[in-house]
C-alpha angles and dihedrals in degrees: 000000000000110000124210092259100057093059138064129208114247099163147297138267103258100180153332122281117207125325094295103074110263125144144205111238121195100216124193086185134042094199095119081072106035088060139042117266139131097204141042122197122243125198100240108188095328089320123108113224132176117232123194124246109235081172149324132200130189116256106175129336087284101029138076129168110228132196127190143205109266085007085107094128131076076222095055101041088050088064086062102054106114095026115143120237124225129176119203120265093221098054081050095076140216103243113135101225094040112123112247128187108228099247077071084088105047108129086031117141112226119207123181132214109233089021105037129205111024104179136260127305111256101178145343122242115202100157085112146054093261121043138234150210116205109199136184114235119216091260088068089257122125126241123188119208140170121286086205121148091222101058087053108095090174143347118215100196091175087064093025088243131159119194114201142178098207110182131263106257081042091047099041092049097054087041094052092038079047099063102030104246 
């Protein structure tokens, strides 16, 4: 069984393309071609579950048409629309200086220096020029805070752990918010 944790969201499968089967998938992150797989995971009612890639082409920057293996049908494929898209956490790699997209790091815990442990990463936004983690405190709340290279001091893949140095204004106010005073 793959669990949540051990997966990262690179896009979703947006439509059909032609009678065989094959499919347009939104990526946020080209990694299914940057390293070496044979499969990608799909959330299948709630399930995820690896296919198997037959082929995939680039369409655009953000778009690849995907077949996969027993996806040989336009009705088969259009079970899958609106499918969202994971890659394996493992095939990723650890390597330091590999390049990661931010929704790499959702499920992530986040722990600062001065203020400790933040909460987990729910969910990337990237609809703007900085980016940001929104993560889930502990009290169920959510707290936003900067994906910026500067403020991560070092990533543990192996416990899904982000150590940060956030700065002062940014860690008093989620300390303050935190508390409630």
């Amino acid at each position: 069984m793959i669990r949540e944790n051990e997966v990262y969201k690179i896009g979703v499968l947006t439509k059909t393309h032609g009678v065989s089967g094959e499919l347009c998938l939104s990526f946020t992150d080209d990694i299914f071609d940057r390293v070496d797989t044979d499969y990608l995971i799909c959330r299948m009612d709630g399930i995820l579950v690896p296919f198997f890639l037959e082929e995939y082409r680039f369409k655009s920057r953000s778009t690849a048409l995907v077949k996969f293996e027993d996806i040989d049908t336009e009705e088969d494929a259009r079970k899958m629309t609106g499918v969202e898209v994971f890659f394996p956490k493992a095939l990723a790699g650890d390597a330091e200086d590999q390049f990661y997209s931010w929704s790499y790091f959702v499920g992530f815990g986040v722990t600062d220096e001065q203020s400790g442990y933040l909460g987990r990463i729910e969910s990337v936004d990237e609809s703007t020029v900085n980016v940001l983690f929104e993560i889930k405190r502990p009290d169920g709340r959510d707290f936003l805070i900067p994906a910026h290279e500067e403020f991560i001091r070092d990533i543990d893949h192996d416990e899904n752990m982000i150590y940060v140095c956030l700065p002062d204004g940014l860690s008093n106010l989620y300390e303050t918010d935190f508390d409630g005073e």
